[in-house]
C-alpha positions in Angstrom: 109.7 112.9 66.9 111.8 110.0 65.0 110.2 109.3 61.4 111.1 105.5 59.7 114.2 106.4 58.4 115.7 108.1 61.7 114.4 104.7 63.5 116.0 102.4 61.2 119.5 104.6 62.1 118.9 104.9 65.3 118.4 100.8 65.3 121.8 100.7 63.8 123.9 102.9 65.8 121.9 100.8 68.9 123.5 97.6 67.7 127.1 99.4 67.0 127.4 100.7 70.5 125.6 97.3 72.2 129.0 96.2 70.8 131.2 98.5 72.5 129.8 98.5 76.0 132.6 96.1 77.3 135.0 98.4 76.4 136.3 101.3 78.7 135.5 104.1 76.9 134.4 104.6 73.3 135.5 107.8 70.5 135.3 110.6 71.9 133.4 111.9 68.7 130.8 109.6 68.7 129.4 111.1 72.4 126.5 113.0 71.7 125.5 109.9 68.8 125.1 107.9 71.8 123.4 110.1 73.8 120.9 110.6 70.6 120.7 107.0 71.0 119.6 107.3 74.7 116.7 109.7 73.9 116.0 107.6 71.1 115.1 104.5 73.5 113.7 107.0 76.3 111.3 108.1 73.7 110.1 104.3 72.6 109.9 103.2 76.0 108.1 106.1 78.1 106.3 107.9 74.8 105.5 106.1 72.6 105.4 103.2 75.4 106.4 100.7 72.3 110.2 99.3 73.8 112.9 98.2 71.0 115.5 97.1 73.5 115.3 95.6 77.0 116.3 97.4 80.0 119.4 95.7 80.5 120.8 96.6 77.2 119.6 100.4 78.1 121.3 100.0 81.1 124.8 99.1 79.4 124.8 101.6 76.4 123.5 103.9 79.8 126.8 103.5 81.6 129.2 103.7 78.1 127.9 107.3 77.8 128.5 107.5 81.8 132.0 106.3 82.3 132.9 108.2 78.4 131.8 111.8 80.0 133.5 110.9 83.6 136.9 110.3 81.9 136.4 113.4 79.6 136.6 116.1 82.0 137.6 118.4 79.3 134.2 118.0 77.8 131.2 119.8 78.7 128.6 117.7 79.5 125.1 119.8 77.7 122.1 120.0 80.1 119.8 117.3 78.4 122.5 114.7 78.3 120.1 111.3 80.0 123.0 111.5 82.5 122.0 114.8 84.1 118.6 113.4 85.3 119.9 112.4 88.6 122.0 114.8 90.7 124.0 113.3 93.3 123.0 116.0 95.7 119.5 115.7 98.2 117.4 118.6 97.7 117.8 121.3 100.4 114.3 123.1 100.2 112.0 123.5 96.9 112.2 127.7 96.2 108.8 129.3 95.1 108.4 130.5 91.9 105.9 131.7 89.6 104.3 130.6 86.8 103.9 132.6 83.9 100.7 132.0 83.4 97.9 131.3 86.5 96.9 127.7 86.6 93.4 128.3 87.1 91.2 125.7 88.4 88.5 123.8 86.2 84.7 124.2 86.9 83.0 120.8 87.2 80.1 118.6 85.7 78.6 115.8 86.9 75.9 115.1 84.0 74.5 115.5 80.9 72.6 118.6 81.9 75.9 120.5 83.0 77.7 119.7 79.6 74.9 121.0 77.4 74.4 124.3 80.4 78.0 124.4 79.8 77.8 124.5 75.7 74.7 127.3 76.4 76.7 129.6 77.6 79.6 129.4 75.4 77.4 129.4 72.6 75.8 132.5 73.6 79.1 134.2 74.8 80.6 133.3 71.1 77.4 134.2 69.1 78.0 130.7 67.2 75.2 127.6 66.5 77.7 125.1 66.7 81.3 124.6 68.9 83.9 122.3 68.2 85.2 120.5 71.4 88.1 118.8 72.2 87.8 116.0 74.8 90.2 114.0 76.8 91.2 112.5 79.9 91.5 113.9 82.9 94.5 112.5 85.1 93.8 111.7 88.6 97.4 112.8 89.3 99.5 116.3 90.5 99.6 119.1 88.4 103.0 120.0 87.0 103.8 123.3 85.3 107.3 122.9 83.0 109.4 125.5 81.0 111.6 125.2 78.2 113.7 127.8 76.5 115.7 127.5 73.7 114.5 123.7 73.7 116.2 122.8 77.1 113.9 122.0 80.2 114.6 124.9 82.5 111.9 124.6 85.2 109.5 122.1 86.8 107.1 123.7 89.3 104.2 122.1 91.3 101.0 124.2 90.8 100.9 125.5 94.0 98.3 128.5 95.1 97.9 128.6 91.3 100.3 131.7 90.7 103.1 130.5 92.2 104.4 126.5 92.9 107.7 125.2 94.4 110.3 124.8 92.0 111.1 120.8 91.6 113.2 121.0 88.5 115.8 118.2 90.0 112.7 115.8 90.7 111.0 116.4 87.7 114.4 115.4 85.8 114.0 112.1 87.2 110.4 111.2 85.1 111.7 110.0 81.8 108.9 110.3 80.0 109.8 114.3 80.3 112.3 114.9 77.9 115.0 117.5 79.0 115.2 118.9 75.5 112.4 118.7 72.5 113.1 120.5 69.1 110.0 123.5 70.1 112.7 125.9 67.7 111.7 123.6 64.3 108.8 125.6 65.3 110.1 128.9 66.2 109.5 128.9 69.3 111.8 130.2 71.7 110.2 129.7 75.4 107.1 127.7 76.5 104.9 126.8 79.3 103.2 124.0 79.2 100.8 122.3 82.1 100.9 118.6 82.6 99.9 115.8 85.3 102.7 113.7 87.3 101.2 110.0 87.6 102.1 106.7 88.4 100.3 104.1 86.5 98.6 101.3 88.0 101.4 98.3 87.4 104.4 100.6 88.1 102.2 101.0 91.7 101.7 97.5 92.0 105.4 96.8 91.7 105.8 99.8 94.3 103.9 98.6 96.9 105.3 94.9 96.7 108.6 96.3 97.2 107.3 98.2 100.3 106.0 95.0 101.7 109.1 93.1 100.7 111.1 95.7 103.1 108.0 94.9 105.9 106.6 98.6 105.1 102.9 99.2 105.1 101.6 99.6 101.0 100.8 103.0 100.1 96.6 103.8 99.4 96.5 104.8 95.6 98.6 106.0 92.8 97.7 109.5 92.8 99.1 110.3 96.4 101.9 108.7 95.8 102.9 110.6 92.5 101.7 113.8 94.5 104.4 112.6 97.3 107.1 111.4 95.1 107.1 115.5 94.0 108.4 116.8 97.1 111.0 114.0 97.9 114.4 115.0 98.7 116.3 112.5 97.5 115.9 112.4 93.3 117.2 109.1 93.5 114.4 107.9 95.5 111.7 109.9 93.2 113.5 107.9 90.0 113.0 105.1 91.7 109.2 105.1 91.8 109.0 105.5 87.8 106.5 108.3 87.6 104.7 109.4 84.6 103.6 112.0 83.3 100.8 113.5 80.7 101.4 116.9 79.3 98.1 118.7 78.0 98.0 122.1 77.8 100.3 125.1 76.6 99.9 127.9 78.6 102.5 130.7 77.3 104.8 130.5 74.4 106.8 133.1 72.2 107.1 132.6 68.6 109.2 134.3 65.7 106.6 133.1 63.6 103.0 131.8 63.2 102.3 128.0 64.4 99.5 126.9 62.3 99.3 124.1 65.0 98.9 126.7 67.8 95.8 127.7 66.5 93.8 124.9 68.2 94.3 122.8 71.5 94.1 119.9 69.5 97.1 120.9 67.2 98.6 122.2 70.5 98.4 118.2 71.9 100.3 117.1 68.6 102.8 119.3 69.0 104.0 118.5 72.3 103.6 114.7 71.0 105.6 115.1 67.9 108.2 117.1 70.2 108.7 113.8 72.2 106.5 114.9 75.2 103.5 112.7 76.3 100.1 114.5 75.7 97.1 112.4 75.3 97.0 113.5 71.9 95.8 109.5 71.0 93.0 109.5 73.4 91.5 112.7 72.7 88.5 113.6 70.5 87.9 116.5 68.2 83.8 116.5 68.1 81.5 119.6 66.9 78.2 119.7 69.0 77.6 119.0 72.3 75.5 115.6 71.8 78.9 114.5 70.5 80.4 115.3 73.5 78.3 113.7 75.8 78.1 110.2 74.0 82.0 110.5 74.2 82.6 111.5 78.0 79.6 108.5 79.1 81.2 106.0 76.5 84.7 106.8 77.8 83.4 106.2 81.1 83.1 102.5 80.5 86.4 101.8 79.5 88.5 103.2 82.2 89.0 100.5 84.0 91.0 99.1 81.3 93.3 102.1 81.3 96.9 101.5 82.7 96.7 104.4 84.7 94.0 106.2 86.7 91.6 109.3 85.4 88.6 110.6 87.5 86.8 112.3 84.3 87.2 113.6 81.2 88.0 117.5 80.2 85.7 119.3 77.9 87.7 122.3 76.0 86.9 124.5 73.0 89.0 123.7 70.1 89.9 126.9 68.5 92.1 128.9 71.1 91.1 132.2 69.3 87.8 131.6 70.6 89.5 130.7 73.9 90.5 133.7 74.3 87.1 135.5 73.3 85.6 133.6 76.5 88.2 134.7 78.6 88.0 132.9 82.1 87.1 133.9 85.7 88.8 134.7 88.5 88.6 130.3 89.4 88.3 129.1 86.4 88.2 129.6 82.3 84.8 129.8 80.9 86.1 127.4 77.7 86.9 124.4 79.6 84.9 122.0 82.1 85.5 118.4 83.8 83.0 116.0 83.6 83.5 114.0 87.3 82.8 110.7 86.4 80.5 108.8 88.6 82.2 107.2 92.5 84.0 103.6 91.6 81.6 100.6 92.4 81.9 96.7 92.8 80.9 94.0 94.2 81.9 92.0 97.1 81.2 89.7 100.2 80.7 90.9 103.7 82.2 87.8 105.6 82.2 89.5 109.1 82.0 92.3 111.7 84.4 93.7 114.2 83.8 96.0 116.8 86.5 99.1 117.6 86.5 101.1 120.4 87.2 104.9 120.7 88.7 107.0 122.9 85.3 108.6 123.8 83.5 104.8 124.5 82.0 104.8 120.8 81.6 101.6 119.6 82.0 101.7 115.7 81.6 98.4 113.8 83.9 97.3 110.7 82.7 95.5 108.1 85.1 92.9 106.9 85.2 92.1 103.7 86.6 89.5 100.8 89.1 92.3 99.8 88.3 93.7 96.7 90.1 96.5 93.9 88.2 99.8 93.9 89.5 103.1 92.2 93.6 101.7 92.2 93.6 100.4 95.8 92.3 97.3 97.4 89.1 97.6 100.2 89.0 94.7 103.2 87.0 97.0 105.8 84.9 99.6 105.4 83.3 101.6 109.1 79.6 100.8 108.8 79.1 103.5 111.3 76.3 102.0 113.6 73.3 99.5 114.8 71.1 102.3 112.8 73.3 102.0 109.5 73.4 98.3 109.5 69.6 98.5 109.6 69.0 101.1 107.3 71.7 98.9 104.4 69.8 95.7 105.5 73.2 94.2 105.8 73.5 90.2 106.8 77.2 88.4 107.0 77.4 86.6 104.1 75.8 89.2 102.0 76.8 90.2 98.4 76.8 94.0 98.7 77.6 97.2 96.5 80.8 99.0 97.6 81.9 102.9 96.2 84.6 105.5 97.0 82.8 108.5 97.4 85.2 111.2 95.6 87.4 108.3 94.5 88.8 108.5 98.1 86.2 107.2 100.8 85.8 103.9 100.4 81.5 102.9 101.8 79.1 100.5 101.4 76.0 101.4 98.9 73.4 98.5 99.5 73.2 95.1 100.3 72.4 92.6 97.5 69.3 90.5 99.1 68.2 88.9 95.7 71.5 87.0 95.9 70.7 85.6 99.4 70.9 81.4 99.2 69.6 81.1 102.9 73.0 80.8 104.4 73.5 84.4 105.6 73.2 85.7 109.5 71.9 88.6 111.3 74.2 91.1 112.6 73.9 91.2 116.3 75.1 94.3 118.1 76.8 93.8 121.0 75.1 94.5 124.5 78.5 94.5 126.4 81.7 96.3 125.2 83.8 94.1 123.4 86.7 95.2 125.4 85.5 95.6 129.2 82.4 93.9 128.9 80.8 96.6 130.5 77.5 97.4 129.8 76.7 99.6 126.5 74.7 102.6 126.7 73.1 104.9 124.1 72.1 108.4 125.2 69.1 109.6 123.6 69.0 111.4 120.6 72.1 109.5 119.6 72.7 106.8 117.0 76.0 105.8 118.8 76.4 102.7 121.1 79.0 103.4 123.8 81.2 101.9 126.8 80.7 104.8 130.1 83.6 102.7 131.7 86.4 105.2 132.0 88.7 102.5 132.7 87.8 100.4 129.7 91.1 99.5 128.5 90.6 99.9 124.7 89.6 104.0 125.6 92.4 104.6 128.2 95.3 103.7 125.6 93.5 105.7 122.8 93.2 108.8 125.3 97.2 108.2 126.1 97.6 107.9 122.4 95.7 111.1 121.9 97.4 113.1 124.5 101.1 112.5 123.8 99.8 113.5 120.1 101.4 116.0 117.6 98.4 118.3 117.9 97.8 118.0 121.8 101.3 117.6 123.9 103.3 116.6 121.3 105.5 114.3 123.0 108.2 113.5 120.3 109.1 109.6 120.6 106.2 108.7 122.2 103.2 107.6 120.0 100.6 105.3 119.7 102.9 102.1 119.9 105.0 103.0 122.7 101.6 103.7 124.6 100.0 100.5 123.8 104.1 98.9 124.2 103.8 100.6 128.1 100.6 99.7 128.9 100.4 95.6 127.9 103.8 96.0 130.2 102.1 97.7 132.7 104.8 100.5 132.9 101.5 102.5 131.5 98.2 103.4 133.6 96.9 106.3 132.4 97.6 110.1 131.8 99.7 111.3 134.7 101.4 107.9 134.6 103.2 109.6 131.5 105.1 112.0 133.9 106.0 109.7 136.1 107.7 106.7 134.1 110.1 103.7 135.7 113.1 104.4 132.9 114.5 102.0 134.3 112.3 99.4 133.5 111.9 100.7 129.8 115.8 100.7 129.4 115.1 96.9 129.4 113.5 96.6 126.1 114.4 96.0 123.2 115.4 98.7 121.5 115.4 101.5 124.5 119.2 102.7 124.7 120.3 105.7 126.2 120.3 108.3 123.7 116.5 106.9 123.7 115.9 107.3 126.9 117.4 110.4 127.3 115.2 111.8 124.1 112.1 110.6 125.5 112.5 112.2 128.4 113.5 115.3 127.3 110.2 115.1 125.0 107.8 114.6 128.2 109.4 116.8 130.4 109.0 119.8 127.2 105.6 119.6 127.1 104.8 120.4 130.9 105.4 123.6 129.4 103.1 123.4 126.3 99.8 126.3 126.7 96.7 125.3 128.2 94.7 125.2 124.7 97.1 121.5 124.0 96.6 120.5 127.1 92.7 121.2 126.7 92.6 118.9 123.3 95.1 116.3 124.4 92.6 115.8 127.6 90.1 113.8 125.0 86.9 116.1 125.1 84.5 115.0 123.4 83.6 117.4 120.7 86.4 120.0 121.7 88.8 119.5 119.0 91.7 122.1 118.5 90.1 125.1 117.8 87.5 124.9 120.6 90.6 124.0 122.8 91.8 127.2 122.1 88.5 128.9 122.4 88.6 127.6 126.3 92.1 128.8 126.6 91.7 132.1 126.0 88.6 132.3 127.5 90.0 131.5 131.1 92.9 132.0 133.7 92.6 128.8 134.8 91.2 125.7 133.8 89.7 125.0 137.1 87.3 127.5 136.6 85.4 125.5 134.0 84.3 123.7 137.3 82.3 126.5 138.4 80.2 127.3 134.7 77.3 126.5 133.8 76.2 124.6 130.4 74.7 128.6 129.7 77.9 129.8 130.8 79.5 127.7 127.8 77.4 128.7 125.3 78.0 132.4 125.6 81.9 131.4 124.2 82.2 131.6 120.4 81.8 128.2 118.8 80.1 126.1 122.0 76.5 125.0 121.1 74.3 123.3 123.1 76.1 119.8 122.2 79.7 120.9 122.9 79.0 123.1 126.3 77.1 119.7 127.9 80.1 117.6 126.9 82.6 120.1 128.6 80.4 120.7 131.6 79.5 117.0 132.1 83.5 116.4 131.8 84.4 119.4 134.7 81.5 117.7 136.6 83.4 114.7 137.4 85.5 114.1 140.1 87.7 111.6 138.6 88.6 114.1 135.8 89.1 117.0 138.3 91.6 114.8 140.7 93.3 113.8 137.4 94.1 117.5 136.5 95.3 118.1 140.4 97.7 115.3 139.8 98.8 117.2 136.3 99.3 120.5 138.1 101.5 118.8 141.1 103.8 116.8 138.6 104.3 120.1 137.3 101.8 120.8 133.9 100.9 123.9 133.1 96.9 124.7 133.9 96.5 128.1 134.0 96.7 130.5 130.9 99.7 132.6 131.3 99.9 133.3 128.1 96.5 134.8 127.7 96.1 137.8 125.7 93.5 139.6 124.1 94.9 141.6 121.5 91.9 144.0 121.5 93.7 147.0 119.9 95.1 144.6 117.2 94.4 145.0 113.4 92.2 142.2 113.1 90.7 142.2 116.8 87.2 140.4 116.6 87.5 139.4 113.2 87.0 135.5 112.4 88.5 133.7 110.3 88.8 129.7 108.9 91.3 128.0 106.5 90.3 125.4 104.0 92.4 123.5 101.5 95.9 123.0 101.0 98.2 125.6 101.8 101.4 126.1 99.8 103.4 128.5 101.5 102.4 127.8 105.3 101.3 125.3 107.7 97.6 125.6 108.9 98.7 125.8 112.5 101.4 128.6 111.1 98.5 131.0 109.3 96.3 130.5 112.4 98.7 131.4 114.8 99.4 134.7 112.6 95.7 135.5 113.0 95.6 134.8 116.4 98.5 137.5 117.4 96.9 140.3 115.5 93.2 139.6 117.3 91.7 137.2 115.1 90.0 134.3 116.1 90.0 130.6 114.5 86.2 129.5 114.4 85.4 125.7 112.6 82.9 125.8 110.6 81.3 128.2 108.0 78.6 130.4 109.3 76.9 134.0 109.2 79.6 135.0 111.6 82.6 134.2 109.4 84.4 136.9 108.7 87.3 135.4 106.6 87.4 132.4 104.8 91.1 131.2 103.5 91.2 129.3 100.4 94.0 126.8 99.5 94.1 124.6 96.7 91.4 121.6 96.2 89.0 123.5 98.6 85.8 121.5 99.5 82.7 121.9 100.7 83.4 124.5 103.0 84.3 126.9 100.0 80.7 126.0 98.2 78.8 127.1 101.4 80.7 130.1 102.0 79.5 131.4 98.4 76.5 131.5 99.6 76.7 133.7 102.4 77.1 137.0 101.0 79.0 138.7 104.6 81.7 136.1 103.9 85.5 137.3 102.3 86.4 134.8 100.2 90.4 135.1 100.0 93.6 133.6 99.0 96.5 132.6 101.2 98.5 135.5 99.9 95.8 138.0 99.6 95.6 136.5 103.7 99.5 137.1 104.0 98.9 140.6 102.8 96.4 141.6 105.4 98.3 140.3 107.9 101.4 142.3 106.7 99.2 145.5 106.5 98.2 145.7 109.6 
């Protein structure tokens, strides 16, 4: 973007206007040669990531060009001045907007075989030997789509469902490594559309999460949730503050008055953007003929990322020529000339100096490994759930033990194997505990199960999770309660146990620290709300084991009261959509007991609402009967929001994938659920708007 010569200037005007920064104002002529001067250094510092002045000079010649426009009134200020990154307004909502081109997914590989399956079929698609490839990283970040017309950044969009993303122009001004203009018409081109990846390296996440300590805030987990985060911020201040990155690697749309030689191949296409001032990865990529070539690449690649300053999960396999590109065309998910090769789940080594023992709300006992913390995948690992007495067994783990940690998916931090050659003699058994390590009741493990639990409902460690869980977002949503008010109450003993919620001494609580009025008054507002809240929370906040939200609802709607669950049978259960054999003994051995039955008397009298009078069965609805299960990330509604939609037209919410799926809604990263569903050829596979659409058309 700035040959020698334009450098050495640009180093020159730098020093001239260094000079002038303790002055007021400067000419008003020499305005836009300072903001010039401004890209210039935004370019060396976030591009080409090779600094020729410190911040604090940027800084000064930053707030010259500041204070010059702010006394010029006269003057207007161009859109791509470095001044108009930040707005001084808070966003008030992020419109939707579409791309101009669908940002498909990529198809994955996890091997050498998949790669050369990969190169088969584009080979025999193209009718050629041999394809050139052109491989890069793939950014574990969130994907960005931008526009610029006329060489102005217009539009920053987040990907979205694909076709359509929220528009985040103002937060995507604040990532200086985007420039907000780039000379695309010294190419002819008029308007482009180019895909990128919002990331925040690994030292600028460091510094991020010391700060957050620094204000007594927990850290965050890893850099690409953060970056993904930072997107949907509010404030632009706040997202400038985080000093994102960004990689741009793909143009998706463009016009052109005339032909780009450059355009002709994605590797051109990645000089380009670079040579425009944008950041595309246009140093690490390769340009190889052959799929061997590739391969050695991608694995050799593999063993260097650790040394990256920022995270990638893979590399991405394309074809070169884009004419060819557009010969293979692409499905409905994906293009057929491009792949990611996953690279294999992060790994290292480390010390297991310890077990603790945690206690659920259903009497699980789960125990913790603790470790000498160790960095894995951008994020650092101290404890790690080793599940149960089986597991430990199975992992031949000792305390004291070297052993092999991963992230499964980069995300799920577990423990591979134990390291036994390493053993010097020092190391102990693991003991599970008899007793819980709360109550010191006596354990018990029902048969079949691989789960060591506490049957003492009044273990202390299960009643304040089952508090925590009922007062929940999902179950009563008691605003201004949560977990630490709970476990605050109880250690007080203001707190015994469910109905205790309703009946509060606020008196006593408007002695604590940090317990005024307005407080007190919210909180109670908050409990006394949700005695109206339909029996389905009130069936998932009571802790069921196994009955999670959609179950709940199944129970609701399946009853006018939930007293009559005293009265069926485990056979009786099963007959409801969802309840197997597992789930209808849990729910009948929890109506069984008196306890739990007394408990729900005592809801009922301090006013709760235990009957369904909200039941309806919407039998002559558009969708009565048909089934239906989200997966993935929405972008236009909330899970609960879609469900509900279903719900009022007949539909019914099931939770797992299975011959009697109907629908199956798709959002974006879609799992395992998605892969099954492909197999079962009964199943609609949909979008969330071809979902919206069928909801409107009935």
């Amino acid at each position: 973007m700035f040959n020698t010569q334009s450098i050495q200037e640009m180093q020159q005007q730098t020093t001239a206007f260094l000079a002038s920064v303790n002055k007021e104002t400067i000419d008003v002529a020499a305005i836009e040669a300072l903001r010039n001067v401004l890209r210039f250094h935004e370019y060396r510092y976030y591009v080409a990531n090779d600094s020729l002045i410190d911040d604090t000079k940027y800084d000064q010649l930053f707030k010259l060009l500041e204070r010059t426009e702010q006394q010029h009134p006269e003057l207007e200020v161009p859109k791509d001045s470095p001044t108009q990154r930040v707005g001084s307004n808070l966003n008030d909502g992020f419109a939707n907007v579409q791309h101009l081109v669908p940002m498909l997914s990529l198809d994955n590989s996890y091997n050498a075989e998949d790669l050369q399956d990969f190169d088969r079929k584009a080979r025999e698609a193209s009718g050629l030997d041999e394809i050139e490839y052109c491989v890069e990283p793939k950014f574990d970040g969130a994907s960005i789509s931008l526009i610029y017309e006329n060489d102005i950044l217009t539009r920053g969009a987040t990907r979205g469902d694909g076709v359509a993303g929220d528009d985040i122009t103002t937060n995507i001004k604040q990532i200086r490594s985007i420039p907000l203009s780039a000379p695309f018409s010294t190419y002819g081109i008029e308007q482009i559309e180019i895909r990128g990846e919002v990331i925040m390296s690994k030292g600028n996440f460091d510094k991020y999460n010391e700060s957050l300590v620094a204000q007594g805030l927990q850290p965050v987990a890893n850099p690409r949730n953060t970056a993904a985060g930072s997107l949907r911020i509010k404030d632009p201040k706040e997202v400038l503050r985080r000093n994102l990155d960004a990689f741009l690697y793909n143009i998706s749309y463009h016009t052109e008055s005339r032909h780009v030689p450059e355009l002709d191949t994605h590797s051109g296409a990645l000089q380009l953007l670079w040579d425009c001032g944008l950041r595309s990865p246009s140093k690490e990529k390769k340009v190889v003929k052959g799929i061997q070539g590739v391969i050695d690449y991608v694995l050799d690649f593999e063993q260097q990322r650790d040394a990256l300053p920022y995270e990638i999960d893979g590399m991405v396999v394309k074809v070169n020529n884009i004419e060819l590109q557009d010969r293979l065309g692409m499905t409905s998910h994906h293009p057929r000339w491009a792949i990611a090769f996953k690279f294999k789940a992060r790994q290292a080594t480390t010390k297991l100096i310890g077990v603790e023992y945690q206690v659920g709300r259903t009497g699980a006992v789960t125990p913790v490994a603790k470790l000498q913390p160790v960095a894995l995948g951008g994020v650092t690992v101290g404890s790690i759930s080793i599940h149960n007495e089986e597991y430990i067994k199975e992992k031949d783990l000792q305390i004291g033990d070297a052993v092999l940690i991963e992230r499964a998916g980069d995300v799920i931090p577990q423990i591979v194997k134990s390291l036994p050659e390493l053993r010097n003699g020092t190391e102990q058994h693991i003991i599970f505990p008899k007793t819980c390590p709360v109550c010191k009741s006596e354990l018990y493990k029902e048969e079949g199960e691989a789960v060591w639990r506490c049957i003492n409902i009044e273990c202390e460690a299960q009643v304040v999770e089952k508090m925590a869980h009922f007062v929940s977002k999902d179950a009563m949503d008691i605003k201004s309660f949560g977990e630490a008010n709970v476990r605050k109450f109880y250690d007080m003993k203001l707190l015994k146990d469910i109905p205790n919620i309703y009946t509060l001494n606020f008196d006593e609580i408007g002695k604590l620290e940090g317990f005024g009025q307005k407080s007190i008054d919210n909180l109670k507002a908050a409990i006394e709300a949700s005695k109206q809240q339909p029996l389905h929370r009130l069936i998932y906040g009571l802790g069921i084991r196994f009955v999670g939200e959609t179950t709940a609802k199944t129970l609701a709607n399946a009853t006018e009261s939930i007293f009559d669950f005293k009265d069926k049978s485990e056979e009786d259960l099963q007959q409801l959509e969802d309840v197997g054999i597992k789930v209808a003994k849990s729910i009948h051995h929890f109506f069984s007991n008196e306890q739990n039955i007394e408990m729900l008397h005592e809801l009922e009298r301090l006013g709760l609402q235990l009957k369904n009078t909200k039941r309806q069965i919407v039998a002559s609805g558009g969708l009565a009967g048909q089934t239906f299960l989200f997966t993935g990330t929405l972008a236009k509604y909330k899970r609960s929001e879609v469900e509900a939609m279903a719900e009022a037209q007949g539909g019914v919410i099931v939770s797992g994938v299975s011959a009697k799926l109907n629908y199956l809604v798709v959002g974006e990263d879609a799992g395992s659920k998605l892969e099954k569903a492909k197999k079962i050829n009964t199943i609609k596979i949909i979008s969330e708007d071809e979902f919206l659409s069928l909801i409107n058309s009935n």
